[in-house]
PATORMI-341702 format. One record per residue (C-alpha): residue in three letters; x, y, z. Coordinates in steps of 0.1 Angstrom, whole numbers, padded with zeros to 4 digits, always signed. Layout:
ALAXYZ...
END
This chain:
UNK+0296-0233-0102UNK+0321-0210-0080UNK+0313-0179-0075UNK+0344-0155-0070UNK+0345-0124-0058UNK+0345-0098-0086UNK+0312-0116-0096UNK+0297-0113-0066UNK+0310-0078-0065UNK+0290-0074-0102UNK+0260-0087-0090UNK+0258-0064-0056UNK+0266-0033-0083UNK+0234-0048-0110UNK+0208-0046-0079UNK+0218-0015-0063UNK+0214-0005-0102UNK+0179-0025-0105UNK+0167-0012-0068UNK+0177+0025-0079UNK+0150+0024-0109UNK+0121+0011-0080UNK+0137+0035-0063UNK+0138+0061-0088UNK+0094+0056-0095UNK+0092+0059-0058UNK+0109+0094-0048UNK+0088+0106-0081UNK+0059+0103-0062UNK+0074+0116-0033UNK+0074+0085-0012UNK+0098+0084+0022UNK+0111+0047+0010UNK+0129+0059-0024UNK+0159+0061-0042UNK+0183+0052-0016UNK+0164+0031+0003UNK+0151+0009-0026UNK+0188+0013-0037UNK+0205-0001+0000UNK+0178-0029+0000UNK+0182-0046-0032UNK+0221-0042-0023UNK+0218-0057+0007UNK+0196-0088-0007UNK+0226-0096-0034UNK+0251-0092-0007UNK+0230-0121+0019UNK+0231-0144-0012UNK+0264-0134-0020UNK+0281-0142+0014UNK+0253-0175+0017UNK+0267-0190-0011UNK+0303-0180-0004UNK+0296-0202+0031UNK+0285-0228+0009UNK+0313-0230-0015UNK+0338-0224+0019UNK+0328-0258+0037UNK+0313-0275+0006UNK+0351-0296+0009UNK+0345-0311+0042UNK+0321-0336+0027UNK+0295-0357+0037UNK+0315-0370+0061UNK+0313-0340+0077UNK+0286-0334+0107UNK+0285-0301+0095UNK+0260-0289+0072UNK+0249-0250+0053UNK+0216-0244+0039UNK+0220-0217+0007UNK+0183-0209+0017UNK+0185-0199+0051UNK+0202-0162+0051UNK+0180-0156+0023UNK+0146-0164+0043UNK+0159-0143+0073UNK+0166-0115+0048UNK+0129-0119+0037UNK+0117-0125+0068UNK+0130-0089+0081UNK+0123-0070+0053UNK+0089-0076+0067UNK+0098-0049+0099UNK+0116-0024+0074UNK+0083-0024+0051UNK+0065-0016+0082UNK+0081+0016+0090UNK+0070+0024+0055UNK+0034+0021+0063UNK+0014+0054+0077UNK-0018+0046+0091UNK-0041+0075+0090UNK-0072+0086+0102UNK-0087+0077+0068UNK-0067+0053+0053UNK-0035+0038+0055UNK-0003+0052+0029UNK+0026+0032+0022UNK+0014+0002+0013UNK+0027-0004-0019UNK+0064+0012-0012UNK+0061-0017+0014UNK+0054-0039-0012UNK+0083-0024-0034UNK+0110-0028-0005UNK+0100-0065-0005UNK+0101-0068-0041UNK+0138-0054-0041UNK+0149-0078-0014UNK+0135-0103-0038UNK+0156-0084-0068UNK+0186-0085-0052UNK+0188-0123-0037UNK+0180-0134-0075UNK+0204-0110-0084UNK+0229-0123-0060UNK+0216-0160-0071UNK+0233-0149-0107UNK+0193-0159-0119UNK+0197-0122-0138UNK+0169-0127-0167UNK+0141-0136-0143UNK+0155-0106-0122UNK+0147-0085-0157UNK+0116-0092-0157UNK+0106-0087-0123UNK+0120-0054-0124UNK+0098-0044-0154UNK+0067-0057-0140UNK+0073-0040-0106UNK+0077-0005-0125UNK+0047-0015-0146UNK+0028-0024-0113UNK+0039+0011-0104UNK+0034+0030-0131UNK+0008+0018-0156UNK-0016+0002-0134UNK-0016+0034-0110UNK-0047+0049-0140UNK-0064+0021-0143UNK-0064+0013-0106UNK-0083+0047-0109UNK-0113+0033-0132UNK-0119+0003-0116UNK-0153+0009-0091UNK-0149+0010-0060UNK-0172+0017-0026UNK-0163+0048-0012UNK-0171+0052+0028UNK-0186+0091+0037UNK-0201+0105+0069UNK-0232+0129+0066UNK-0240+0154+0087UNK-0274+0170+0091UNK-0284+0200+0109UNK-0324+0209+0110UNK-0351+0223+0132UNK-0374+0196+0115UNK-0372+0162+0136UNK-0390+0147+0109UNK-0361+0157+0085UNK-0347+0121+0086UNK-0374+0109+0062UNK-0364+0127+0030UNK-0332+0129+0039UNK-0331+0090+0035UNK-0353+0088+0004UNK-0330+0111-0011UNK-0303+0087+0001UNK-0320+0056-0015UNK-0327+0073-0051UNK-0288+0076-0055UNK-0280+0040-0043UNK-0266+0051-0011UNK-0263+0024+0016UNK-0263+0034+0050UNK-0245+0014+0079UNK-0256+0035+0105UNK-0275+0064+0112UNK-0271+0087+0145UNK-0289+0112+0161UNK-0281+0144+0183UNK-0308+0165+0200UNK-0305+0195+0228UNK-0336+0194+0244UNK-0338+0231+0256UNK-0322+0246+0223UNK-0351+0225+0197UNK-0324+0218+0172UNK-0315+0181+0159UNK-0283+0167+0140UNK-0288+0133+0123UNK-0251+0115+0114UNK-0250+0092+0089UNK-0219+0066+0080UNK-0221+0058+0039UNK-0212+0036+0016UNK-0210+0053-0020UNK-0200+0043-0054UNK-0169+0058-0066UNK-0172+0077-0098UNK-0200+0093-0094UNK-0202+0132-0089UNK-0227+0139-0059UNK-0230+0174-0063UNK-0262+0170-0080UNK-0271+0153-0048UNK-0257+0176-0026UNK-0278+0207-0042UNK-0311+0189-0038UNK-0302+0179+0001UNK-0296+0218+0002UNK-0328+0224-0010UNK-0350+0201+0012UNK-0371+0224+0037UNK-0355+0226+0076UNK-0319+0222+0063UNK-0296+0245+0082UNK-0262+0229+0075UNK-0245+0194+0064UNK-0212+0187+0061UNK-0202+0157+0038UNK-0167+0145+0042UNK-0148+0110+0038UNK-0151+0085+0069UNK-0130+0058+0084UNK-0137+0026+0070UNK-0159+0009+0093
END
């Protein structure tokens, strides 16, 4: 079927409309990647297809007799294919964990939106939309109750060397793994500091827990904070 130019011209305006709405959940949550950039990739995709099956329909008169040949496919795939290096840019990588991840995912998903778009395949395009903003929006809580290990570094401080043994039944009697335990000691100054890298379930509240390491004789001071994932 020929495509002319004021439907190709419709289909570049329907996914810059379709990337706006990713776009739109993204800036909600105050993401870098939002509405215009969701907006000027889904645009772009249905533009590639556009002009790749403009190239198609421009030589498709020369024939088979023709050395010449055009794959529809092939400006798609690069479009795909770079949209990898955009989504990257997206991605922070932090000292705890990496952010950005899933607006990567959503800038791939418009590329995706707009080559469909650009394909005139408009009904599938529908529902990929909906599921991405119900990937986005509904899953987001129940992402929340699904368990999940949590990774935590504990830090002792005591004037007891022999601290480390009810420090690590107190450990055990929550289900707390430990993947590795260090310890500190100046040997003029007496003191010791015992770190400990955790693996916790998520969901629990550990303040319970906290209060009774507080309690246990030659405590001085702990700190409990999140850890790198080992």
């Amino acid at each position: 079927m020929f495509v002319d130019q004021p439907t190709m011209i419709l289909r570049i305006l329907l996914a810059a409309f379709l990337g706006l709405l990713v776009g739109l959940e993204r800036e909600r949550h105050g993401r870098a990647a939002g509405l215009r950039t969701c907006m000027l990739v889904s645009m772009a995709g249905a533009l590639i297809m556009s002009l790749s099956l403009h190239l198609c329909q421009m030589f498709e008169p020369t024939g088979t007799a023709s050395a010449f040949r055009l794959d529809p496919g092939r400006l798609p795939s690069y479009a795909m294919a770079g949209m990898g290096f955009l989504g990257a840019g997206a991605i922070i990588q932090g000292a705890l964990s990496a952010r950005g991840v899933t607006t990567a995912a959503a800038m791939w998903c418009c590329t995706g939106v707009g080559l469909a778009v650009g394909a005139g395949l408009y009904l599938p395009t529908l529902v990929a939309v909906a599921l991405v903003l119900v990937a986005l929006n509904l899953l987001r809580p129940l992402a929340r109750l699904v368990p999940h290990e949590q990774y935590v570094s504990l830090v002792v401080e005591s004037d007891d060397h022999q601290i480390r043994t009810p420090i690590r039944t107190l450990l055990a009697e929550y289900k707390i793994t430990v993947l590795f335990a260090g310890r500190e000691r100046c040997v003029t100054g007496g003191g010791v500091r015992y770190t400990y890298s955790l693996v916790i379930p998520s969901g629990m509240q550990w303040n319970d827990m906290l209060t009774r390491l507080e309690a246990l004789p030659g405590v001085k001071c702990y700190s409990w904070l999140e850890s790198k994932v080992p």
